[in-house]
LUMTOR-83037 format. One line per 4 residues: number of its first residue (from 1); their letters; for each residue y, x, z of N, C-alpha, C. Coordinates in pm, whole numbers, plus 50000, padded with zeros to 5 digits. Each point is the difference from the previous one (the first is absolute). Layout:
REM LUMTOR-83037
NUM	A	Y X Z Y X Z Y X Z; ...;
***
This chain:
REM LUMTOR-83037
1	XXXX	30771 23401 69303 50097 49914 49932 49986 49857 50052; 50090 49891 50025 50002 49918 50038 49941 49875 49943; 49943 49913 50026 49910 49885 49916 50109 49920 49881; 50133 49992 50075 50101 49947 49926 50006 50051 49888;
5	XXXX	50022 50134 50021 50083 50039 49881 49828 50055 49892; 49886 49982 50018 49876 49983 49908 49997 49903 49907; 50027 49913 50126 50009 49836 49901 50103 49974 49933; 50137 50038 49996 50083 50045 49907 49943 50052 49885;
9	XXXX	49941 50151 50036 50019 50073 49854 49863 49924 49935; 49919 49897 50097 49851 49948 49934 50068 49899 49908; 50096 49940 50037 50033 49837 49933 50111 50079 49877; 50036 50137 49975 50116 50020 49880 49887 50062 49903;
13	XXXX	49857 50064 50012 49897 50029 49963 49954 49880 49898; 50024 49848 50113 49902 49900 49909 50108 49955 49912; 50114 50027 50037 50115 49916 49893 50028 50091 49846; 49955 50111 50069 50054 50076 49824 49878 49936 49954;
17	XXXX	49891 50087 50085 49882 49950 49885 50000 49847 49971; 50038 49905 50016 50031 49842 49982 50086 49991 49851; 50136 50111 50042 50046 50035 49862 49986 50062 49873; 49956 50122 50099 49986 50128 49864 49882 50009 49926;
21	XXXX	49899 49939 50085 49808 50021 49942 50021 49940 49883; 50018 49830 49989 50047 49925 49882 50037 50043 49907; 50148 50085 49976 50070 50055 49914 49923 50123 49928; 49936 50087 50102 49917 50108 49929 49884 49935 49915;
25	XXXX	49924 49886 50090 49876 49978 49955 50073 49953 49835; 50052 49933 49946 50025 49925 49894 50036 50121 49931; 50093 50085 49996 50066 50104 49938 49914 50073 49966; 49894 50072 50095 49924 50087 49976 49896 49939 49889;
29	XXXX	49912 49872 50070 49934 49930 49841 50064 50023 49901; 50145 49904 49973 50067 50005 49873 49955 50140 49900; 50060 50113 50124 50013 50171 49948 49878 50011 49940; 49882 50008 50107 49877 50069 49953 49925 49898 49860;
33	XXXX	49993 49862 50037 49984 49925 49847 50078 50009 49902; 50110 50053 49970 50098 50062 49921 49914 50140 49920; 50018 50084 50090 49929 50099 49975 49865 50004 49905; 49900 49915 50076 49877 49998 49924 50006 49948 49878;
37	XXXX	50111 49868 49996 50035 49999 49872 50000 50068 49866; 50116 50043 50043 50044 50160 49934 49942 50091 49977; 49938 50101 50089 49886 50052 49932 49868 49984 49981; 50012 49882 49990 49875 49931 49951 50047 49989 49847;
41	XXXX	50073 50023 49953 49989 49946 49856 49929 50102 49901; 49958 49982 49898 49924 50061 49892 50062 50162 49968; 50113 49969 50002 50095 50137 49963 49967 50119 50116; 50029 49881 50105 49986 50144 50147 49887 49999 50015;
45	XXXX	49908 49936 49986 49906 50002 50051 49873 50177 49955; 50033 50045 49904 49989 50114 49955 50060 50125 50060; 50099 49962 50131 50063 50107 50065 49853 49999 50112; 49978 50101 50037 49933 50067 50154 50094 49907 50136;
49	XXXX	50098 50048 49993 50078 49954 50133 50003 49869 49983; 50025 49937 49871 49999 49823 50045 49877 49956 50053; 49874 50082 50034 49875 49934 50049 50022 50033 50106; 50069 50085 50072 50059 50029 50180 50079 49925 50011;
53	XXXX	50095 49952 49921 50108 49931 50044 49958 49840 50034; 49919 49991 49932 49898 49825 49945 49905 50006 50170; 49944 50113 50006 49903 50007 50121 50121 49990 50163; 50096 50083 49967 50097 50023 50140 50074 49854 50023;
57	XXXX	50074 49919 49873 50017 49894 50017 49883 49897 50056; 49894 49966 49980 49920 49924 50061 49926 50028 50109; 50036 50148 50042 49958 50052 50141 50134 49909 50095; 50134 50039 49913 50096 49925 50143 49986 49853 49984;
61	XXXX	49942 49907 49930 49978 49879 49948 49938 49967 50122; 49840 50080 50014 49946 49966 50126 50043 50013 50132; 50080 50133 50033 50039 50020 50090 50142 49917 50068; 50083 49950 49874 50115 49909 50071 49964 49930 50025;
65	XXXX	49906 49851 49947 49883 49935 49997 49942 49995 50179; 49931 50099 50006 49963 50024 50108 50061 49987 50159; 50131 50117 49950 50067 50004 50093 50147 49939 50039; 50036 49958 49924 50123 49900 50008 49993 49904 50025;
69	XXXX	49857 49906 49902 49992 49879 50021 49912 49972 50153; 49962 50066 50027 49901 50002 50108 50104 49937 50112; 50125 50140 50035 50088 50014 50066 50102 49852 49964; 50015 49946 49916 50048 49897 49981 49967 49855 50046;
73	XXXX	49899 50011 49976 49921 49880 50070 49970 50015 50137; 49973 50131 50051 49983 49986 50163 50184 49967 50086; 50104 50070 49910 50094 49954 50049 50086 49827 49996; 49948 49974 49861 50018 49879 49960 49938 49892 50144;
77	XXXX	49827 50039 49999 49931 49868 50091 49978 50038 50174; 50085 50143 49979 49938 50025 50147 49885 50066 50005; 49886 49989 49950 49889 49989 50054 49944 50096 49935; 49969 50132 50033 49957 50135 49919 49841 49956 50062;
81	XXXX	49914 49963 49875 49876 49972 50002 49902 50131 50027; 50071 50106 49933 49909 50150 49973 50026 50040 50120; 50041 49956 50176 49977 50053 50103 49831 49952 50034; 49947 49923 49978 49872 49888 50053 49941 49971 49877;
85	XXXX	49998 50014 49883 49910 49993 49892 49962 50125 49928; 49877 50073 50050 49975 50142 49928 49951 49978 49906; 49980 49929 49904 49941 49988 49900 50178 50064 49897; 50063 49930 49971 50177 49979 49980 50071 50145 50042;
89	XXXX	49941 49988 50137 50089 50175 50050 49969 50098 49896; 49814 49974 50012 49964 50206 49904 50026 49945 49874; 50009 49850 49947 49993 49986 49882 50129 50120 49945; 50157 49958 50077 50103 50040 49968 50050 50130 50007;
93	XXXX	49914 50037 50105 50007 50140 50037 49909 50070 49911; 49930 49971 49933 49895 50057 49875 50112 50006 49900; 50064 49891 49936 50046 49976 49874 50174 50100 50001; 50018 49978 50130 50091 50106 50048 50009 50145 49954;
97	XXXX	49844 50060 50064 49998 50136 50035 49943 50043 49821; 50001 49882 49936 49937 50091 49874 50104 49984 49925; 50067 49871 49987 50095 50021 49896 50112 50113 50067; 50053 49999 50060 50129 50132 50085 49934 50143 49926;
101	XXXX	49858 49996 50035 49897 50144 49958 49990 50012 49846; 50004 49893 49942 50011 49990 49846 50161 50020 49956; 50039 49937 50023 50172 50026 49974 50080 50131 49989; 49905 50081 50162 50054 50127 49931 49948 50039 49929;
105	XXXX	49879 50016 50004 49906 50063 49866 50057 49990 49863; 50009 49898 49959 50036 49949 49836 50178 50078 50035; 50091 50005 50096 50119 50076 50036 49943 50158 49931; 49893 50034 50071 49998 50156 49963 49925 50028 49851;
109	XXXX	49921 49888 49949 49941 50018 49895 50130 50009 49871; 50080 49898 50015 50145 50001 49926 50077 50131 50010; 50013 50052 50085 50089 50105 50046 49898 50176 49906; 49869 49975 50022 49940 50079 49955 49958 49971 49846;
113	XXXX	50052 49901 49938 49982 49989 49872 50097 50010 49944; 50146 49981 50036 50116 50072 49929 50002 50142 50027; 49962 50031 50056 49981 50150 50035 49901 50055 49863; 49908 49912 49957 49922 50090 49916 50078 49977 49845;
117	XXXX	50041 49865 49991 50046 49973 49882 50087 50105 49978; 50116 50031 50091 50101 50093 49985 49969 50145 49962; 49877 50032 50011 49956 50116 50029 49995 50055 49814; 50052 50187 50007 50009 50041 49883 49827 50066 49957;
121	XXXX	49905 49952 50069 49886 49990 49961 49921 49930 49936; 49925 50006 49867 49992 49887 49931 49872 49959 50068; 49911 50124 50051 49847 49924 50026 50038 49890 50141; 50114 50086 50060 50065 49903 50149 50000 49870 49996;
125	XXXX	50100 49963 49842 50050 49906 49979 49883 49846 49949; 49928 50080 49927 49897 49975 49943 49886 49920 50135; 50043 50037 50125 49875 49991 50130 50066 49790 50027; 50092 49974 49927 50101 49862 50048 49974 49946 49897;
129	XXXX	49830 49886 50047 49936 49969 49899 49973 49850 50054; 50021 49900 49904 49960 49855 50046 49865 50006 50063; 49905 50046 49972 49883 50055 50062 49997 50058 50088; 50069 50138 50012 49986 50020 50193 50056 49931 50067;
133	XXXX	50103 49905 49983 50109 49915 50048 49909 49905 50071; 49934 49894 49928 49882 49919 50011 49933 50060 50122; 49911 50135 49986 49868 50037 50108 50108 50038 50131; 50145 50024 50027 50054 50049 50110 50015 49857 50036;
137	XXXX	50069 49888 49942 49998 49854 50040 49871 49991 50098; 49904 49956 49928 49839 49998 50030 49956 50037 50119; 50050 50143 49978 49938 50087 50116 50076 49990 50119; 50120 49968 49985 50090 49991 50146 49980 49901 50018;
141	XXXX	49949 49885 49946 50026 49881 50051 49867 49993 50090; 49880 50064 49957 49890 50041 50097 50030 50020 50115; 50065 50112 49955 49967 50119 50135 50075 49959 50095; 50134 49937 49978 50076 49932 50097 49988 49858 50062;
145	XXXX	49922 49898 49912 49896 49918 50051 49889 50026 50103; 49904 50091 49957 49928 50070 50125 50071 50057 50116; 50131 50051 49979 50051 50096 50091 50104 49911 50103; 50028 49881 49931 50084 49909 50114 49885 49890 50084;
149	XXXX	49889 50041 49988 49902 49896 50078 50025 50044 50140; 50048 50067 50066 49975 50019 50095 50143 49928 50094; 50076 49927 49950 50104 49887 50038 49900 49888 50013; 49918 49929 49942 49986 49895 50044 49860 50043 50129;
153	XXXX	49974 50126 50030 49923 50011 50079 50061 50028 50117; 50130 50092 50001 50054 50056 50125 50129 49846 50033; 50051 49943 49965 50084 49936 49994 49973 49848 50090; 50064 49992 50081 49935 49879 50076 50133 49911 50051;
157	XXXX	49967 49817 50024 50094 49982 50025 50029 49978 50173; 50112 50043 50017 50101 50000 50178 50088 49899 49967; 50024 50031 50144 50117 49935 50046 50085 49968 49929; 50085 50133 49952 50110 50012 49928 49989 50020 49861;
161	XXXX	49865 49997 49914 49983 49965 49857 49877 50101 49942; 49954 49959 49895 49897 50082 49977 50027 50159 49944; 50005 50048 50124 49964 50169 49948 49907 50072 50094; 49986 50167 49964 49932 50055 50089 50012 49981 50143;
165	XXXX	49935 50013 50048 49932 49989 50152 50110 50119 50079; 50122 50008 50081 50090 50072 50004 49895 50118 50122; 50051 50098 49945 49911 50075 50097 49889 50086 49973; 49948 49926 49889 49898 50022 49943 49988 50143 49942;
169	XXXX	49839 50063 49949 49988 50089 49919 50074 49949 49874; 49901 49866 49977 50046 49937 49833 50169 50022 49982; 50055 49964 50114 50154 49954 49958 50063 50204 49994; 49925 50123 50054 50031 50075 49999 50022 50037 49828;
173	XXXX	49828 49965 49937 50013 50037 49908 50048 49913 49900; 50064 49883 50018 50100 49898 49889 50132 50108 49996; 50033 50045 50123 50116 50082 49972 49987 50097 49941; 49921 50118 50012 49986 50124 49942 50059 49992 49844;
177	XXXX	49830 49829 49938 49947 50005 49855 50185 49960 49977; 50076 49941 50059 50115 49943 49940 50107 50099 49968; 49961 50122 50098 50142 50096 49970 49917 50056 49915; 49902 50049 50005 49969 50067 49860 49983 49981 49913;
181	XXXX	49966 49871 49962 49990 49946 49831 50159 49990 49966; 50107 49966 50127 50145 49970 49915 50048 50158 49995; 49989 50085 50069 50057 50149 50006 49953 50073 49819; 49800 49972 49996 49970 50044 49880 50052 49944 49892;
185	XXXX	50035 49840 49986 50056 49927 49900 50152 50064 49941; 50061 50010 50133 50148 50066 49948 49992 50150 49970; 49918 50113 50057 49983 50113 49928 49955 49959 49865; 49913 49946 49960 49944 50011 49874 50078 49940 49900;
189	XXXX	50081 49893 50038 50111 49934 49911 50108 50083 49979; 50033 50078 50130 50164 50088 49952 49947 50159 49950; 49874 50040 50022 49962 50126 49915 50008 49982 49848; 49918 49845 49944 49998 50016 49888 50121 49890 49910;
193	XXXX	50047 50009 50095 50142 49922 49938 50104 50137 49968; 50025 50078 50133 50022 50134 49922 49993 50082 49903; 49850 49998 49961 49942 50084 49904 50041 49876 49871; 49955 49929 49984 50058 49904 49921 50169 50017 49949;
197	XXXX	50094 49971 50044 50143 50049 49993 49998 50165 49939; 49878 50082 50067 50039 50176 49955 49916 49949 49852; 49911 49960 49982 49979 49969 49857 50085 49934 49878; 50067 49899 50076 50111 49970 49866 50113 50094 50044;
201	XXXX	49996 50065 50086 50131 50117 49972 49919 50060 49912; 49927 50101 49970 49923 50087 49950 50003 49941 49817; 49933 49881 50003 50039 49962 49886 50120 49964 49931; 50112 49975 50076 50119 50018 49995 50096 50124 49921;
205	XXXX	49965 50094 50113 50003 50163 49915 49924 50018 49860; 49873 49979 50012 49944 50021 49904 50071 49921 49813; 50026 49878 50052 50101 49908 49846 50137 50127 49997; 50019 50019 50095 50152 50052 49965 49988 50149 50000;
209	XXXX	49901 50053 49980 49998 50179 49979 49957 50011 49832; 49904 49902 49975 50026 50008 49841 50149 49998 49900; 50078 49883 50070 50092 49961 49925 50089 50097 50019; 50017 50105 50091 50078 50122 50014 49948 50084 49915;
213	XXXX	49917 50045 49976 49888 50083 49937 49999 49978 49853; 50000 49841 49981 50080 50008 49808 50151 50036 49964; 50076 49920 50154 50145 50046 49956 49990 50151 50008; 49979 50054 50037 50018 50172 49983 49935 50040 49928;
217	XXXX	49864 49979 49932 49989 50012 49889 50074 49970 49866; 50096 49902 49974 50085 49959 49901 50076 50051 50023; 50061 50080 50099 50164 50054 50030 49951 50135 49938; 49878 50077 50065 49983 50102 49937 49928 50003 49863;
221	XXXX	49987 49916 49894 49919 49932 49875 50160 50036 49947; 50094 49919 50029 50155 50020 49951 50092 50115 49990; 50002 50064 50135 50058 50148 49990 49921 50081 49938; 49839 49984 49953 49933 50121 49923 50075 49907 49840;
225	XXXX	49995 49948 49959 50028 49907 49883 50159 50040 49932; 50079 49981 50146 50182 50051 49937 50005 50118 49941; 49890 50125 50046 50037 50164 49990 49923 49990 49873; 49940 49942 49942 49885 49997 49921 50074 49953 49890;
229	XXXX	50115 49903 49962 50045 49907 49934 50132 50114 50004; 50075 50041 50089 50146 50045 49943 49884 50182 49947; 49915 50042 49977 49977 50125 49983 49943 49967 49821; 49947 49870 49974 49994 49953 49879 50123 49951 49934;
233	XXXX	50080 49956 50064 50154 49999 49910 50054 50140 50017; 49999 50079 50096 50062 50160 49936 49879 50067 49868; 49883 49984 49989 49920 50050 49916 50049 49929 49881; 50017 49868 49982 50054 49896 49912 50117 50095 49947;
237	XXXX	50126 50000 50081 50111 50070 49948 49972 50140 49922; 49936 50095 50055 49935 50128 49982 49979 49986 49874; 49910 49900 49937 49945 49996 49919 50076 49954 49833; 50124 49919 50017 50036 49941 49904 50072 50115 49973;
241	XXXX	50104 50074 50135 50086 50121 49952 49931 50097 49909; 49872 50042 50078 49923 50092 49890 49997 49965 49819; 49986 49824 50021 49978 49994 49897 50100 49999 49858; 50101 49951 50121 50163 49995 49909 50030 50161 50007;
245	XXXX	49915 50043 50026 50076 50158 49982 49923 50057 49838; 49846 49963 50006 49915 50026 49862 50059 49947 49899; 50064 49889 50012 50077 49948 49887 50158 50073 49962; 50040 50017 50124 50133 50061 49918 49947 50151 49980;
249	XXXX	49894 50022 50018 50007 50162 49978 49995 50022 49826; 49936 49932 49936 49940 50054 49816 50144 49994 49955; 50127 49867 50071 50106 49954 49948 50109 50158 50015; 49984 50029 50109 50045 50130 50030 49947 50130 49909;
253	XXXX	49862 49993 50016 49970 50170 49923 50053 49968 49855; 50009 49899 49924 50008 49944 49858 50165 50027 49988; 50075 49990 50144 50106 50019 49953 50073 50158 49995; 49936 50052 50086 50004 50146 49955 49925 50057 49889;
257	XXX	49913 49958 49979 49948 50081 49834 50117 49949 49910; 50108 49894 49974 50041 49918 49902 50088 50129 50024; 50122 50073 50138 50071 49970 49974 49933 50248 49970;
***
């Protein structure tokens, strides 16, 4: 490709981001401090998912943070410092690789907790506990802390900005860990987003098979009730004729002895 037309698509690269980084960076704060807001309050705060939602918002807090403003200021002054300052490079490339790694996490922890709430199991339901909520926080925030150290170790700064070493084993395995944490993130979000939806169908059926189940009980409560009610007004009738018959009878035999 020709040098011209690089430096073209290099200089429409620095102009969006000149435009667009700005607009996200502010919007996205606004959003995610919005959010924490919100379920931060006393009421939600008793939901399971508002402690994912509280954790996923301040995961993208860091990460727009990170990566917008970063990108903003190197386009703003020119001068991308994180090519020649490694201290700055792994800093960003650390704070990077954990929040992105956290983000989905608290993504699949949400996705797998409407899944249980929904669920017509009570001990299931029962497992979506401010308490396990808490130790999965805890524990991912570990394990994915330990598990993104290896950005500010493999990550170095070039020429063209601080990333892996092109070529590299390291940069082999930045790619691998990247398709597979986003491939597992979206299986695990659209399996139990599925199952989720077949649960409020399920409960769905379930409200509306009772309410069939009384109406046909009252339809048939009524047709046993009509045969029951006109067979007591023919017994009713039965009964008075008999009786108007005992009465005119003495009036009758009395009138043949007279005559």
């Amino acid at each position: 490709m020709d040098l011209s037309v690089l430096k073209q698509i290099s200089q429409i690269q620095v102009q969006i981001i000149r435009y667009e980084e700005p607009i996200i960076l502010v919007l996205g704060n606004f959003g995610n401090v919005a959010n924490i807001l919100i379920f931060g309050r006393r009421d939600l705060r008793k939901n399971v998912c508002s402690w994912y939602f509280i954790c996923l918002s301040l995961t993208h807090l860091i990460l727009l943070d990170l990566v917008c403003l970063s990108r903003i200021i190197i386009t703003s002054t020119g001068n991308n410092v994180f090519q020649y300052i490694s201290s700055l490079c792994k800093f960003r490339a650390y704070g990077f690789e954990l929040s992105f790694n956290l983000a989905r996490y608290f993504l699949c922890l949400v996705s797998i907790d409407r899944w249980m709430i929904t669920s017509s199991s009570a001990r299931l339901r029962q497992q979506s506990s401010i308490r396990l909520s808490q130790w999965l926080i805890i524990t991912g925030v570990i394990f994915w802390a330990i598990f993104s150290l290896h950005a500010p170790i493999g990550y170095q700064p070039t020429a063209l900005d601080c990333t892996a070493p092109l070529g590299s084993n390291y940069a082999f395995f930045v790619s691998i860990e990247s398709i597979v944490i986003s491939l597992g993130t979206m299986v695990v979000i659209s399996v139990f987003s599925v199952l989720t939806v077949f649960n409020l169908h399920s409960r769905v059926n379930r409200q509306i098979h009772p309410v069939a189940t009384n109406i046909s009980i009252h339809i048939e409560t009524q047709q046993t009730i009509m045969p029951n009610a006109q067979t007591a007004q023919q017994l009713f009738k039965r009964n008075m004729q008999l009786h108007s018959s005992c009465l005119q009878w003495p009036r009758k035999h009395s009138e043949k002895s007279v005559s």
